[in-house]
C-alpha positions as CSV (number, residue, x, y, z in Angstrom):
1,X,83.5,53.6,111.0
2,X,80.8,54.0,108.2
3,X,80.5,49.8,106.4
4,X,79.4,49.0,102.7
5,X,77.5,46.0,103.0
6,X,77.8,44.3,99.5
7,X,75.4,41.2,98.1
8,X,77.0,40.4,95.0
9,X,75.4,37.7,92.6
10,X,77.0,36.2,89.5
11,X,76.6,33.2,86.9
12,X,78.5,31.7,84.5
13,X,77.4,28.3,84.3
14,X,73.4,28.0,83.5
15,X,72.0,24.4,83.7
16,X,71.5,25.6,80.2
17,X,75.0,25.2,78.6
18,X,72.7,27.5,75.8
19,X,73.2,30.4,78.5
20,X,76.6,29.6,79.5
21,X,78.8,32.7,79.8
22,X,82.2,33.6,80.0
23,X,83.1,36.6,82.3
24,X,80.7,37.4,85.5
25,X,82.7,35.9,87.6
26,X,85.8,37.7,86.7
27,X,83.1,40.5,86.8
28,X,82.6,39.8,90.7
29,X,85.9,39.1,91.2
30,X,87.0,42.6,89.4
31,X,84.4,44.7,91.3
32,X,85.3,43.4,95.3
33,X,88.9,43.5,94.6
34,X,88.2,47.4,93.7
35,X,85.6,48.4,96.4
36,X,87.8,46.6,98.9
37,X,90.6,49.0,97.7
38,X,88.1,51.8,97.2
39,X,86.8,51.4,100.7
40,X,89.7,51.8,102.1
41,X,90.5,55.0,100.9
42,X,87.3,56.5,101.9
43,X,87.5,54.9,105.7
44,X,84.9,52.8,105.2
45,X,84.3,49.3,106.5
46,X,84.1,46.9,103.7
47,X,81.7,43.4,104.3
48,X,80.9,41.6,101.0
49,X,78.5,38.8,100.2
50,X,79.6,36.9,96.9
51,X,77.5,34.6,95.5
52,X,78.6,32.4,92.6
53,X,76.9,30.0,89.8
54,X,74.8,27.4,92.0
55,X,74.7,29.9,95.2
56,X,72.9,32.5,93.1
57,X,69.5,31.0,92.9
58,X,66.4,33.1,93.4
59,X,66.0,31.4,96.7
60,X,69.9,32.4,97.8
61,X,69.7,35.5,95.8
62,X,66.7,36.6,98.3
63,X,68.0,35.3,101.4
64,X,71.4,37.1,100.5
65,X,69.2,40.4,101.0
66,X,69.8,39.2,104.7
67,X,73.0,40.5,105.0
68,X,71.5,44.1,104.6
69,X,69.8,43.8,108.1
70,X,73.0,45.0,109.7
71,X,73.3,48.3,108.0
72,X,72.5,51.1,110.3
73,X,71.5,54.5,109.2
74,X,75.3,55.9,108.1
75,X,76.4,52.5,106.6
76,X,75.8,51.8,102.6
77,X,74.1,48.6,100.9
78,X,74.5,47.6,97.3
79,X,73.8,45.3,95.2
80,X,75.7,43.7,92.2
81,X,74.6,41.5,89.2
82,X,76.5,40.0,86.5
83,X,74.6,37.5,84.5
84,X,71.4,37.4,82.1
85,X,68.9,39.8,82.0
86,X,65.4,39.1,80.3
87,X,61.3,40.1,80.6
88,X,58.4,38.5,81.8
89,X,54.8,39.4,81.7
90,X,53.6,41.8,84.1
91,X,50.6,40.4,85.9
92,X,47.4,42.6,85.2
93,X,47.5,44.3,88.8
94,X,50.7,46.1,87.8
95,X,50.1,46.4,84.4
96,X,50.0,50.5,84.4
97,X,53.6,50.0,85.2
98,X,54.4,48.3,82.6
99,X,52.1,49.8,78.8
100,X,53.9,46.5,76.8
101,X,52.9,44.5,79.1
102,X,56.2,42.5,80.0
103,X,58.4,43.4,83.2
104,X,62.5,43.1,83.1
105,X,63.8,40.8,85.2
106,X,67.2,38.9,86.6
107,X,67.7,35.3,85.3
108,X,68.6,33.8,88.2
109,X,70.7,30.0,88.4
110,X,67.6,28.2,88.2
111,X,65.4,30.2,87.1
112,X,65.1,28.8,83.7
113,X,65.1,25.0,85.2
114,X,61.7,22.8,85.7
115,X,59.7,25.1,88.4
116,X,61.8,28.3,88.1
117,X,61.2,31.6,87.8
118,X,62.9,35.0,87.4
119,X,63.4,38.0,90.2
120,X,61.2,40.2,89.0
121,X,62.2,43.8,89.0
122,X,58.9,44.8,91.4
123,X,60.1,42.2,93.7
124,X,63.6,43.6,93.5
125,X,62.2,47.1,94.4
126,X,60.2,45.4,97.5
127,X,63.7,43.9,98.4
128,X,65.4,47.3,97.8
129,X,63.0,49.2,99.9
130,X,63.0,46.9,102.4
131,X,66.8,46.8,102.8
132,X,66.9,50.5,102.7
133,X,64.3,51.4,105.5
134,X,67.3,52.1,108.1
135,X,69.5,53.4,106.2
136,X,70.4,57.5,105.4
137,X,72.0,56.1,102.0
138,X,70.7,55.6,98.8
139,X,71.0,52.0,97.9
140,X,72.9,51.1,95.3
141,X,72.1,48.6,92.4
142,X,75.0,48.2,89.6
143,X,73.6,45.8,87.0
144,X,75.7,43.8,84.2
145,X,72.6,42.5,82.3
146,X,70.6,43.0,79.3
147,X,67.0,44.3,80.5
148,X,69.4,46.2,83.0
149,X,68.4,49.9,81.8
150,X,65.3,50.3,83.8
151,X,64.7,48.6,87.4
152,X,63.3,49.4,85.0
153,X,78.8,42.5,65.4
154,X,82.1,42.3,66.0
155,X,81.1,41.2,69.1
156,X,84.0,39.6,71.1
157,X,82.3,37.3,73.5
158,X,78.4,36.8,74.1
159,X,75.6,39.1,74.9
160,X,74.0,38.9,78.6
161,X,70.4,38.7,77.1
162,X,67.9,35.3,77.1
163,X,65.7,35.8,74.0
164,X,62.9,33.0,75.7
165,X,60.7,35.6,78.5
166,X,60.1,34.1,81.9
167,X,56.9,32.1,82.9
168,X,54.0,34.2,83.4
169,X,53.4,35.5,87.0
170,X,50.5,35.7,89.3
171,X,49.8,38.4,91.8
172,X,50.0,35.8,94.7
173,X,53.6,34.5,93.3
174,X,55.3,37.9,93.8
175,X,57.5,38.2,96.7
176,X,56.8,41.0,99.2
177,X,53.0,41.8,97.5
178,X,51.5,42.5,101.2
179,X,53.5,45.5,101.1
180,X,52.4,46.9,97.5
181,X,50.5,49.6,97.4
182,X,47.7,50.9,95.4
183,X,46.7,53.9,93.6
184,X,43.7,55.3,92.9
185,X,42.5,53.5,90.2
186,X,43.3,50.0,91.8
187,X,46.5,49.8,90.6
188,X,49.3,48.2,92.4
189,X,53.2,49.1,92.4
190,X,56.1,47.8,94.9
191,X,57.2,50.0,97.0
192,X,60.0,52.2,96.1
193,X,63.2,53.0,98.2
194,X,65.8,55.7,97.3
195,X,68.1,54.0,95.0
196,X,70.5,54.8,92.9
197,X,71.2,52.5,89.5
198,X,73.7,51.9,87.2
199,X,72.6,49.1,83.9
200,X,74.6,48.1,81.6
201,X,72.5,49.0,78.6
202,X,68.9,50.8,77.5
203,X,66.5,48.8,77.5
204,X,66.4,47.7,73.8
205,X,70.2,47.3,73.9
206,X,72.2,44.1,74.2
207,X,75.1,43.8,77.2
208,X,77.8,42.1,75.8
209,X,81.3,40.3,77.1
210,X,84.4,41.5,75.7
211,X,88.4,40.1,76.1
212,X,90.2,42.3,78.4
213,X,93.4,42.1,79.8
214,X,93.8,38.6,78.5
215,X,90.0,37.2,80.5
216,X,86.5,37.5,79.4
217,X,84.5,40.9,81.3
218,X,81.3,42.2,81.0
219,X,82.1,45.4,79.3
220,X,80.0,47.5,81.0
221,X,81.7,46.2,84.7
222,X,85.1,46.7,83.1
223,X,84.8,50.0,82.3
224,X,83.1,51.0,85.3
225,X,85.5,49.7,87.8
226,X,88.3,51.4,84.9
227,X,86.7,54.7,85.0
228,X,86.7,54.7,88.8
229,X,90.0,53.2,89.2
230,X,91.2,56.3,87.3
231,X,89.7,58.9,88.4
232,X,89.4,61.0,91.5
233,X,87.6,59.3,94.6
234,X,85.0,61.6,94.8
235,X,83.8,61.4,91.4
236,X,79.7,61.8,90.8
237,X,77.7,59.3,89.7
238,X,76.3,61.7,86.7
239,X,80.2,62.1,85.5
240,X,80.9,58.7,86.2
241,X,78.2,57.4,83.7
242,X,79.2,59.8,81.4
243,X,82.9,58.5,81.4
244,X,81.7,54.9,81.3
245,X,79.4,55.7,78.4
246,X,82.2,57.1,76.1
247,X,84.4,54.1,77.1
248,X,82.0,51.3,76.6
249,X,80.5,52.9,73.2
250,X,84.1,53.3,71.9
251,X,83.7,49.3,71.7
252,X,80.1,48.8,70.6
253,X,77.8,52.1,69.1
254,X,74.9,50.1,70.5
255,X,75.7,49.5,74.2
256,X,74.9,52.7,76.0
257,X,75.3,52.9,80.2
258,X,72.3,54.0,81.9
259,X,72.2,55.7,85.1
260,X,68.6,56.0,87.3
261,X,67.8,57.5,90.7
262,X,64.9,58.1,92.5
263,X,65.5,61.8,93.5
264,X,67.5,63.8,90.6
265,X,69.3,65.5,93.2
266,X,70.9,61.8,94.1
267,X,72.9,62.0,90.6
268,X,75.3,64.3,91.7
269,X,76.4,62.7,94.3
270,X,80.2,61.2,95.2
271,X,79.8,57.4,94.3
272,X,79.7,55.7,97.4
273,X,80.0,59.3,99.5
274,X,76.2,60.4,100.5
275,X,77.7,64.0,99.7
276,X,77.3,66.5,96.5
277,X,80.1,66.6,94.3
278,X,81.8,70.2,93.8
279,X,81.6,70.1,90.0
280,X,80.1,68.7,87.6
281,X,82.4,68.2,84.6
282,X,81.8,67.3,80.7
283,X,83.9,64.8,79.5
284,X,86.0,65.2,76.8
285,X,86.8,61.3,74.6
286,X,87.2,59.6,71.3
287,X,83.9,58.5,70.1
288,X,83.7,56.1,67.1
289,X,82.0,57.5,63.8
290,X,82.3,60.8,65.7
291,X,86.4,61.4,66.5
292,X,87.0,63.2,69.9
293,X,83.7,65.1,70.8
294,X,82.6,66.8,74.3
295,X,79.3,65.8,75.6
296,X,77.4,68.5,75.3
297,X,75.9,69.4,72.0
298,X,73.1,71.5,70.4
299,X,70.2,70.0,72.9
300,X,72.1,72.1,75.7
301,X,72.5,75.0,73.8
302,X,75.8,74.8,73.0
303,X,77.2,76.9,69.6
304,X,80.3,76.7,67.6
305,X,80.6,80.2,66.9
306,X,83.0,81.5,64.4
307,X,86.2,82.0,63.4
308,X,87.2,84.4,66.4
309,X,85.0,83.2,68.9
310,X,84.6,79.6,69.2
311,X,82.9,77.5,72.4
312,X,86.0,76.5,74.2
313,X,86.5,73.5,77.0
314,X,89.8,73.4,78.9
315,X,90.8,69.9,79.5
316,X,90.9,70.0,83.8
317,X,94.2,67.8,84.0
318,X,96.2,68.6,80.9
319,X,96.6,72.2,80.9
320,X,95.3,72.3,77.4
321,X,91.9,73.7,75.6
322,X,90.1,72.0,72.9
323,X,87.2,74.6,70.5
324,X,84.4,73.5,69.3
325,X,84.3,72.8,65.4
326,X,80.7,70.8,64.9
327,X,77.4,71.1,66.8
328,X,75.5,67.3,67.5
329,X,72.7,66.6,69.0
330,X,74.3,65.4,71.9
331,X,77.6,66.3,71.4
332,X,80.0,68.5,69.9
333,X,83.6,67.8,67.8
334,X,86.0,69.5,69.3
335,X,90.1,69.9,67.7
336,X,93.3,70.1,69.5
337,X,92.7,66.7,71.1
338,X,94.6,64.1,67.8
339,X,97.8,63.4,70.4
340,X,95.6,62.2,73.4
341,X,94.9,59.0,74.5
342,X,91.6,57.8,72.5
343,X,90.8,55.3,75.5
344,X,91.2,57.8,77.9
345,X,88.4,60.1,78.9
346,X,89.0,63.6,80.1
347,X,86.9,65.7,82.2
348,X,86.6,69.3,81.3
349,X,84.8,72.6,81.8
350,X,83.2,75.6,79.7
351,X,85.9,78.1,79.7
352,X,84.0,80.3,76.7
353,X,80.8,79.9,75.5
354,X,79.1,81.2,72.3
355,X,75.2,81.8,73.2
356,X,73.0,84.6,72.7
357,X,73.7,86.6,76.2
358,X,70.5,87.7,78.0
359,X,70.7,91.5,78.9
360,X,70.3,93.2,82.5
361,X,70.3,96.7,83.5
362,X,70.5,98.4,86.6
363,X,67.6,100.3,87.9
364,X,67.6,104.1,88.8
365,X,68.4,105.0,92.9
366,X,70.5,102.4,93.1
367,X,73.6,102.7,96.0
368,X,76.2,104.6,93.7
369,X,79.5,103.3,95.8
370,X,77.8,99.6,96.1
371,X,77.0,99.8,91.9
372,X,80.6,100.5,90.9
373,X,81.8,97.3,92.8
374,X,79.1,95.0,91.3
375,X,79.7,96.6,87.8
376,X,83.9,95.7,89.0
377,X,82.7,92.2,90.2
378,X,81.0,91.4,86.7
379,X,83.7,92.9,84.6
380,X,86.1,90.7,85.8
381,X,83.6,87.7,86.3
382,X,83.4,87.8,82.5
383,X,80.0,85.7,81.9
384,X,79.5,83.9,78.7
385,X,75.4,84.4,79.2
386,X,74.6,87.4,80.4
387,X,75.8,90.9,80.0
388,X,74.6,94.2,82.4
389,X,74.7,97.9,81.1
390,X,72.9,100.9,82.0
391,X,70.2,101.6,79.3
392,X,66.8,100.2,80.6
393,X,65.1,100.2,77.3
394,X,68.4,97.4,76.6
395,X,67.6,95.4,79.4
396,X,65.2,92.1,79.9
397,X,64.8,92.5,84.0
398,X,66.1,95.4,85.8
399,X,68.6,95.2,88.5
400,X,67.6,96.8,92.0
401,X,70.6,97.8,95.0
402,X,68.9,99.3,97.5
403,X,68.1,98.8,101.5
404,X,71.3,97.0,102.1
405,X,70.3,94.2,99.6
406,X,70.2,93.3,95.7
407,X,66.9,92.2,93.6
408,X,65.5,91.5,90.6
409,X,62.3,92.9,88.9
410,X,60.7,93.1,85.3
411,X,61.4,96.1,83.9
412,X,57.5,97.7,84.7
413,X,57.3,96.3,88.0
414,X,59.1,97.1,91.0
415,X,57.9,93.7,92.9
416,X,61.1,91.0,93.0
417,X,61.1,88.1,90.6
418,X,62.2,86.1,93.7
419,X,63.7,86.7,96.9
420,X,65.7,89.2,98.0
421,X,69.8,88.7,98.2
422,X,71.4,90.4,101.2
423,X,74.4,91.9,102.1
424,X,76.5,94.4,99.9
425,X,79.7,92.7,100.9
426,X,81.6,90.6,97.7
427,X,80.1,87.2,99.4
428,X,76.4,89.1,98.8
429,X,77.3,90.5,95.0
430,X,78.8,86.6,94.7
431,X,75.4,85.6,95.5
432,X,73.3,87.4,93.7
433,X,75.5,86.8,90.4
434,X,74.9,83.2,91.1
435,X,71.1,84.1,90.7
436,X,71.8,86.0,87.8
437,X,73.1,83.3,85.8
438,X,70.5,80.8,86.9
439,X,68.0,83.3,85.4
440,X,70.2,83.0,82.3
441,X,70.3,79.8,82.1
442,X,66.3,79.5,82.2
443,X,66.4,81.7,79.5
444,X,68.9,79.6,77.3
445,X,66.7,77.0,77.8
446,X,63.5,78.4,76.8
447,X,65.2,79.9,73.8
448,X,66.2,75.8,72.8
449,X,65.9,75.7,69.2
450,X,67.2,73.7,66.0
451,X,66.4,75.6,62.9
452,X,67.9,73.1,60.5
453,X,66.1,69.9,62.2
454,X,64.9,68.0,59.6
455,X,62.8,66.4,62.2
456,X,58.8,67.4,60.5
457,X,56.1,68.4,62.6
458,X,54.0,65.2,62.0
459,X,56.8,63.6,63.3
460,X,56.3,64.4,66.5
461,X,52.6,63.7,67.0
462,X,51.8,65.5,70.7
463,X,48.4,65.7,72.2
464,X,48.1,67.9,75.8
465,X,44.7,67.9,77.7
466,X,42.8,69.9,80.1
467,X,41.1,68.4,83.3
468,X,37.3,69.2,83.2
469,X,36.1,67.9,86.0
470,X,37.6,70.3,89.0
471,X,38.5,68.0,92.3
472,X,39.3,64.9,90.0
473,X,43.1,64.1,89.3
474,X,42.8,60.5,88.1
475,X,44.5,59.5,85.2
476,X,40.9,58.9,83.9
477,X,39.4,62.4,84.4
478,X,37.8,63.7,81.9
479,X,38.7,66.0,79.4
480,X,39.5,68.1,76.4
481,X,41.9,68.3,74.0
482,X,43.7,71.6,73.5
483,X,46.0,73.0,70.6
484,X,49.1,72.8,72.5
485,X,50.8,75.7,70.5
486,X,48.3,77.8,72.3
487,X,46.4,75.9,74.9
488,X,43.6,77.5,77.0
489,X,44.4,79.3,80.1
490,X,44.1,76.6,83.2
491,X,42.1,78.2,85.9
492,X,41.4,77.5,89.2
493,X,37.6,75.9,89.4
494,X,35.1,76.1,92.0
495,X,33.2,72.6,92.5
496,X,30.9,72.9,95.4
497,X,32.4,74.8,98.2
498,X,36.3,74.2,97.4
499,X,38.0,75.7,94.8
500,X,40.9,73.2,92.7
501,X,44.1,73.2,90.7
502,X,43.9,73.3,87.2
503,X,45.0,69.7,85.8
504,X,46.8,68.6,82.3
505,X,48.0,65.6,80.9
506,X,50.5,65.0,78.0
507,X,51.1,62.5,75.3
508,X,54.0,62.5,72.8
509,X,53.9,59.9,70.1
510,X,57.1,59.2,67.2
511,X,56.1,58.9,63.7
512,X,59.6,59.2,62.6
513,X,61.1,56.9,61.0
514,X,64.4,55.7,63.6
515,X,63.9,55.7,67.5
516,X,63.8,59.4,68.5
517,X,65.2,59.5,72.3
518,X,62.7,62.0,74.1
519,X,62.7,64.1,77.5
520,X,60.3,67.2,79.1
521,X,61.1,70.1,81.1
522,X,59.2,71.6,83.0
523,X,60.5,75.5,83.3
524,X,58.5,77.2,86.4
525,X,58.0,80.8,87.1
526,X,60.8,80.8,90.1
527,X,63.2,80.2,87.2
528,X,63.6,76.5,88.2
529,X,64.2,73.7,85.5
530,X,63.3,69.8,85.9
531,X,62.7,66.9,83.7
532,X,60.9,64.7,86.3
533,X,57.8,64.6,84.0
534,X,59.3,63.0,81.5
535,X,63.4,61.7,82.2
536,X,64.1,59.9,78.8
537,X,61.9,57.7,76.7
538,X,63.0,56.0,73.5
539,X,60.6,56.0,70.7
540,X,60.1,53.1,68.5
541,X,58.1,54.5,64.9
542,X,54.3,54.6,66.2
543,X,55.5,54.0,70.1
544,X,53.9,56.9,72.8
545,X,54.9,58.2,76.2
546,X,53.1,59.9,78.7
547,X,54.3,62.6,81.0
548,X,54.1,61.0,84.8
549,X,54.5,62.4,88.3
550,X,56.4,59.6,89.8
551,X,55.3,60.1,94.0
552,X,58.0,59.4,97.1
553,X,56.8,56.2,97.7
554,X,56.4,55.0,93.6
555,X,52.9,55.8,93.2
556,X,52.3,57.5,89.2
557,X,49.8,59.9,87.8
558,X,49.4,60.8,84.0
559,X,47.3,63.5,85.4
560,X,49.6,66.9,86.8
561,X,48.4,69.3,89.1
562,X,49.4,73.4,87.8
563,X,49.5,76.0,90.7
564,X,49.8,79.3,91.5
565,X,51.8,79.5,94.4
566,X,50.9,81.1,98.2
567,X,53.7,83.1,98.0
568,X,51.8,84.7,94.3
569,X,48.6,84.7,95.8
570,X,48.9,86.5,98.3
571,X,50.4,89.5,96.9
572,X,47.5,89.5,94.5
573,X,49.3,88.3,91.4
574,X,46.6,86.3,89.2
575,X,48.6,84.8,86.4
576,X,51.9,82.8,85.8
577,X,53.1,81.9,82.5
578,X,55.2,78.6,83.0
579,X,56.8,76.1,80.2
580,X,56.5,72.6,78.8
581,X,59.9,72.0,76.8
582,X,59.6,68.8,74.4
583,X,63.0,67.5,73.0
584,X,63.9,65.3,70.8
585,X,66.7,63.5,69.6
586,X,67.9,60.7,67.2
587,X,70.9,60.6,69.5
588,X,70.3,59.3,73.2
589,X,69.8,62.3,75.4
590,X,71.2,63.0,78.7
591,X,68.6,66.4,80.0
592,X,69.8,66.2,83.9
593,X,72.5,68.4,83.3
594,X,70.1,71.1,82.3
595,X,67.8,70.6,85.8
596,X,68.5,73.7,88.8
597,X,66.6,74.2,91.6
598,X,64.1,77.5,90.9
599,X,64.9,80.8,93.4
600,X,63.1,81.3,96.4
601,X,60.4,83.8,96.5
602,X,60.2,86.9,98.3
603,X,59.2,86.5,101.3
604,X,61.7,83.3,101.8
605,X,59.6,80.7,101.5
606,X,60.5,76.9,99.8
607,X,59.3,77.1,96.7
608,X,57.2,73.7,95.4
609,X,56.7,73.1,92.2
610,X,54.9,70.7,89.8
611,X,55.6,69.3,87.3
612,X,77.9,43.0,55.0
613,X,75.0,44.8,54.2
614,X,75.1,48.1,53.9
615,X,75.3,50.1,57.1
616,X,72.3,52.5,57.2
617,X,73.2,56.1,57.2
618,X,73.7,58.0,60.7
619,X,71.0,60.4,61.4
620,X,72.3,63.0,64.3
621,X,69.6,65.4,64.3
622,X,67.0,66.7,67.5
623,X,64.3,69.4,67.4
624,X,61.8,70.8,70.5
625,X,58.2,71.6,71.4
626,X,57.7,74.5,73.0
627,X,54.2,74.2,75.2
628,X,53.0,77.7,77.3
629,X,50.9,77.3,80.4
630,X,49.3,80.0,81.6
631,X,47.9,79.1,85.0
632,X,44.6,81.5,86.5
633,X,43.7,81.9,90.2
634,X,41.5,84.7,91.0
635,X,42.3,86.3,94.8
636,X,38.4,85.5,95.9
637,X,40.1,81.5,94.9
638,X,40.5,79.9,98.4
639,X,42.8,76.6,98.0
């Protein structure tokens, strides 16, 4: 039997009474009582840790990590705080880590006595990492803190957040430094495990207590263990945060749930369940200042439509549908939802969609018999983005059924976009429609686009740069400045006998005039889609952000490698034309749901890839940057 080993630490009573707070201990007690049930339905072993108030020092914090030593590689570990969150500066070895200069941290019992100090968050990725070395399992951290969003009023009870920062660190204080490692440039970083994390809040947000059920919560822990305690058992992390995030920001507009993980993939996984969830659902809730709304707005390409066809959602456990009426940033109004429940959230899923459908054709010589059941299979599949027909001069990539398999080319190239799909049976037509719409999908996504924005240009100040010196990949390499609405080409360069990847870096900085919430995808040439570059950055006015390729084991680099794959290469194809997508939003941003994994190429190979006042007035409004890369390597270009 599979165990979840469980350290949980929470503090009411500071030897401050200034810090005193009200409901992490219900919080601990409200989050065992659940994952002892929860555990139980899944077969899983159950073995918690609590520590309460004077247990939870730094010391017994640490030494709690302990208990992870028994986890073997099928069992879970995670980790639970309730209490207060703040910063402390970031000693100048890890200082690329942290551009401001101060590191989040847990406020531990005593850390704020004579002599204390805080957990820092490098030392509780060194403790992480070290847990997690046996174990198959993402480790699991669920914060209830301010400071909680990265690891890194009508307010009814207190916020979790000590305004005072900790005592400034050394190096040589750091628990667990023998292990950091060291980039490049000198730089140290902790060592990072596979984790996945739920905060309570961004990073410039407050976590706050609330009255519920007639004893003071964290409202973050009580509406994660309320979202989970109504919902399926296998529910995703990625949906979970999303239900969380309409529950807790029904209370407070300024209070959004974050959710982190090292590998994207990790996201939509079952909570708790080290296996991919089936679907992935929007969710469908009452949102204050916004009325009931789907999660999915204009930044995922989402369109009202008009009076005869509107973007529909159909509401999984109520047997009901609910149109689209208003297009958000992030979200979308939706009617026929007035006599639900606006503290319940409802999953859904796209039944009709209103987008601009990309067009495929089929090719000349194709099997006649095999082409009247795919043109069946697609008739009845009924696709919202894509649409096939005969006439070539109609279509953007021809469609190819020939030598017992299906394919995909450009319409003056016989050569397939990516590998091939076998089998003419309805499992191999299945597959290849599944390709189909991926490729449609990359297309929507290119095609991003607000018209209306009233986002400026100078409001988005980006600056993109070209390695000069070939070999060299630091984030201090030298180079140029390009026009980034049409850069230079990036070619392969020859220094000494070797020839090297083209390089770039990219800069984004925010002149507007309220945070602007940016992301950057990546869209590659196999028709893949990722926002590991950039994942979500909020912009203060005149604040910047760099596009960073965060390594397996933590290490960064401003400076990312372009490349024209083997599989290209060696079929004599010189050029690729790949994508940087900027967006922007004044509404936080959620671009994971966007990500896919790109096609295989033909020959299968794995594809790798790159890169009472008054109230001020709501702005809802997002806008994108479309960057082209072309990327150069020349067949006499040996890697």
């Amino acid at each position: 039997m599979n165990t979840l080993y469980a350290l949980f630490a929470s503090i009411n009573n500071y030897p401050d009474p200034r810090l005193a707070l009200d409901g992490c201990l219900n919080d601990q007690q409200l989050m065992v009582e659940f994952l002892e049930k929860h555990c139980e339905k899944l077969g899983y072993r159950f073995d918690p840790l609590p520590l309460q108030d004077g247990a939870a020092t730094r010391d017994g914090i640490i030494a709690g990590f302990k208990h992870f030593d028994q986890a073997g590689p099928d069992d879970g570990c995670l980790f639970f705080f309730s209490g207060h969150g703040s910063q402390s500066p970031t000693p100048p070895e890890l200082a690329k880590r942290t551009p401001d200069g101060m590191s989040e941290s847990l406020v531990c019992h005593d850390s704020r006595s004579p002599g204390g100090k805080d957990l820092m968050g490098a030392e509780l990725s060194w403790l992480i990492w070290k847990a997690g070395k046996k174990s198959k399992q993402p480790f699991i951290t669920i914060l209830d803190c301010c400071h909680s969003g990265r690891m890194r009023k009508a307010v009814a009870g207190k916020t979790r957040h000590v305004p005072e920062p900790g005592v400034p660190r050394s190096l040589d204080t750091l628990l667990g430094k023998t292990d950091y490692l060291s980039d490049p440039e000198g730089k140290l970083y902790p060592p990072l495990g596979r984790r996945i994390h739920l905060g309570a809040c961004s990073p410039t947000e407050l976590a706050k207590e609330i009255t519920a059920d007639g004893k003071p919560n964290g409202v973050f822990t009580y509406s994660l263990v309320e979202a989970l305690s109504k919902s399926s058992p296998f529910l995703s992390y990625s949906e979970l945060r999303a239900r969380v995030n309409v529950r807790v920001r029904g209370m407070f507009l300024d209070q959004s749930p974050q959710l982190e993980t090292r590998e994207a993939l990790d996201k939509n996984l079952v909570f708790l369940y080290n296996r991919p969830a089936k679907d992935r659902h929007f969710i469908v809730g009452f949102r204050p200042g916004v009325g009931w709304s789907v999660d999915a707005g204009g930044t995922f390409g989402i369109q009202s439509g008009d009076d005869l066809h509107k973007t529909t959602f159909e509401l999984i456990n109520e047997r009901r549908q609910v149109q689209v009426t208003e297009i958000l940033p992030t979200h979308s109004k939706v009617n026929g939802a007035d006599d639900l429940d606006p503290n319940k959230q409802y999953p859904a899923r796209i039944v009709r969609q209103v987008v601009s459908r990309l067009n495929f054709a089929l090719a000349p010589g194709n099997a006649p018999t095999v082409e009247d059941q795919f043109r069946d299979f697609i008739h009845q599949f009924k696709s919202d983005v894509m649409t096939v027909g005969n006439q070539q001069a109609d279509g953007d990539y021809l469609i190819h059924i020939k030598d017992g398999a299906f394919y995909l080319t450009n319409k003056f190239s016989d050569e397939p976009l990516f590998r091939k799909s076998p089998g003419w049976d309805l499992a191999g037509i299945q597959r290849f429609t599944d390709d189909l719409v991926k490729v449609a999908n990359w297309r929507r996504v290119l095609g991003l686009s607000n018209p209306t924005s009233k986002i400026n240009p100078e409001d988005l100040e980006i600056e993109f740069f070209q390695g000069t010196d070939p070999g060299n990949d630091s984030d201090n390499m030298p180079v140029k400045q390009l026009d980034w609405v049409n850069p230079d080409p990036f070619e392969y360069k020859q220094k000494g006998a070797a020839w090297h990847q083209p390089t770039f870096q990219f800069k984004v900085t925010s002149n507007f005039r309220k945070p602007l919430y940016v992301s950057l995808l990546y869209l590659d040439s196999n028709f893949g889609i990722t926002n590991h570059l950039m994942v979500k950055e909020v912009l203060e006015t005149g604040q910047t952000a760099w596009a960073q390729e965060v390594l397996e084991d933590g290490q960064s680099f401003r400076s990312i490698l372009l490349q024209v794959e083997d599989h290209f290469y060696e079929k004599g194809i010189e050029e690729i034309d790949e994508f940087l997508l900027l967006i922007a939003s004044t509404e936080e941003l959620d671009t994971d749901i966007l990500n896919q994994e790109g096609l295989p190429p033909e020959p299968l190979k794995s594809p790798t890839r790159g890169p009472v006042r008054r109230s001020p007035a709501v702005i809802r409004d997002w806008t994108t940057r479309l960057i082209p890369l072309k990327i150069i390597r020349y067949p006499h270009q040996e890697g």
